[in-house]
C-alpha positions, -999 to +999 in steps of 0.1 A: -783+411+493-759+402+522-738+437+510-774+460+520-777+443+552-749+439+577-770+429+606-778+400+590-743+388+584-735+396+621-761+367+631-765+344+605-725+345+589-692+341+605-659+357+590-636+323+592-640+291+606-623+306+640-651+327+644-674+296+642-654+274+668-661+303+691-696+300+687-697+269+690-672+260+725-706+269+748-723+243+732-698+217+730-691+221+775-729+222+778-727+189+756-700+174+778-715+186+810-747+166+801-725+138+795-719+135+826-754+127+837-752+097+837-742+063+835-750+047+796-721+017+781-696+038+754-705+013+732-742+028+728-726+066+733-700+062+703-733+047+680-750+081+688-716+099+678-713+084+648-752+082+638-746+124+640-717+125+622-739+109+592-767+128+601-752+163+597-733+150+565-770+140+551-784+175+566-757+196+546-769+175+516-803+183+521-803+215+530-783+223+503-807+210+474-844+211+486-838+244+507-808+266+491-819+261+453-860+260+457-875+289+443-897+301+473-931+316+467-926+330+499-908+366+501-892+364+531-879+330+524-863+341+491-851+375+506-833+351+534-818+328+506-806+356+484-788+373+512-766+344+514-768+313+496-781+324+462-758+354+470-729+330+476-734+318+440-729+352+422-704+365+448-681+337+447-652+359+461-673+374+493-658+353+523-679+371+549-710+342+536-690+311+535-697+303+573-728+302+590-737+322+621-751+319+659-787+320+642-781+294+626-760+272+646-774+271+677-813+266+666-799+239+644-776+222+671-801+225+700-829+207+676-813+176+667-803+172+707-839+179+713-853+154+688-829+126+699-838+131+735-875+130+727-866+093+713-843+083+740-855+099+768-817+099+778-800+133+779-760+114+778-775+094+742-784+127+728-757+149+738-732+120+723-753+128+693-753+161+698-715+165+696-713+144+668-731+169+646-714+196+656-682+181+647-693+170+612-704+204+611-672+223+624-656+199+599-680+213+569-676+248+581-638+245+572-642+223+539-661+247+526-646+278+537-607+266+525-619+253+491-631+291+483-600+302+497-564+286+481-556+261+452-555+227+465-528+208+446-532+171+463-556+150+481-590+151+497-591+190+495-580+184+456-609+163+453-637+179+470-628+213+458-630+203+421-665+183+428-680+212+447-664+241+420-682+220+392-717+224+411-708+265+411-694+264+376-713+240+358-739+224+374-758+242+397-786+213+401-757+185+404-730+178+431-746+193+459-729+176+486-695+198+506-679+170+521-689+138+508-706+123+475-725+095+489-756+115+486-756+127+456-747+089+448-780+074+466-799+102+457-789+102+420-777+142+419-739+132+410-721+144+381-687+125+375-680+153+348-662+171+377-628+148+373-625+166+342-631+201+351-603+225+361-602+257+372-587+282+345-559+308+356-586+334+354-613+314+379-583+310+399-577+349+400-610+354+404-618+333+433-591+319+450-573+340+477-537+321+481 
């Protein structure tokens, strides 16, 4: 478990979203430096930003239900998962796994840039990309990490909190997207019984920080 080995969380987990952001400014000026590498319209640079914002948000839906909640015949695989994700599940009140790490980020980051540029041939298209994911994914980081952190009362948090709470609560295999439901719409893995779930006084002791 991610409690037995502390080196693990020093790669793969941040503490807060801060933490993240910091791992993440380097890449976002090498992105913008390679922006400047040319001479491409905006029109086709702001496609490439928005085709990764909807990338990452699919990613994070994917990830999350063919990788996270696969049982792996694989050892090593399974020891990974348990030291965080499946950990996550049964440690709900451990904030030191809610944020992913520089061994994950920056593998991640640097392969979607790679595969775009391997299709464009055009470092500017695929850092526009580039940034794109990581800002759908900065954007995750802190989704995720506030929902297991206060009440939310209103809103979008309100929302989203409730729909991914239901997936730790009640439906593990359901709900598995952070930020949006689309996927789980298309990819027929939503559960509209979370509008009717509520946390209980003692979930929100349990869980919730402030």
């Amino acid at each position: 478990m991610a409690t037995k080995h502390p080196r693990l969380l020093k790669w793969f987990a941040s503490g807060n979203p801060f933490f993240v952001l910091l791992k993440l400014v380097p890449l976002i000026l090498l992105f913008c430096w390679l922006l400047t590498k040319g001479e491409n319209s905006h029109l086709k640079g702001a496609f490439l930003f928005i085709l990764g914002l909807v990338t990452w948000s699919f990613f994070e839906y994917a990830t999350h239900r063919w990788f996270y909640h696969i049982v792996f015949k694989n050892k090593k695989v399974m020891w990974f998962l348990e030291a965080f994700h499946l950990y996550h599940h049964h440690n709900l009140t451990d904030y030191r796994v809610l944020n992913a790490g520089l061994f994950l980020i920056y593998p991640l980051a640097l392969f979607f840039w790679l595969v775009v540029f391997l299709i464009t041939f055009d470092v500017q298209l695929a850092s526009c990309f580039g940034l794109g994911t990581l800002g759908y994914y900065f954007f995750y980081e802190n989704v995720h990490y506030f929902i297991h952190y206060k009440v939310f009362t209103s809103g979008y948090m309100k929302f989203i909190q409730k729909y991914h709470l239901y997936h730790h609560y009640r439906k593990w295999n359901k709900n598995f997207g952070n930020t949006v439901t689309i996927w789980d719409r298309l990819l027929g893995t939503y559960d509209g019984g979370y509008k009717e779930f509520e946390l209980s006084e003692d979930m929100k002791k349990e869980l919730i920080h402030g």
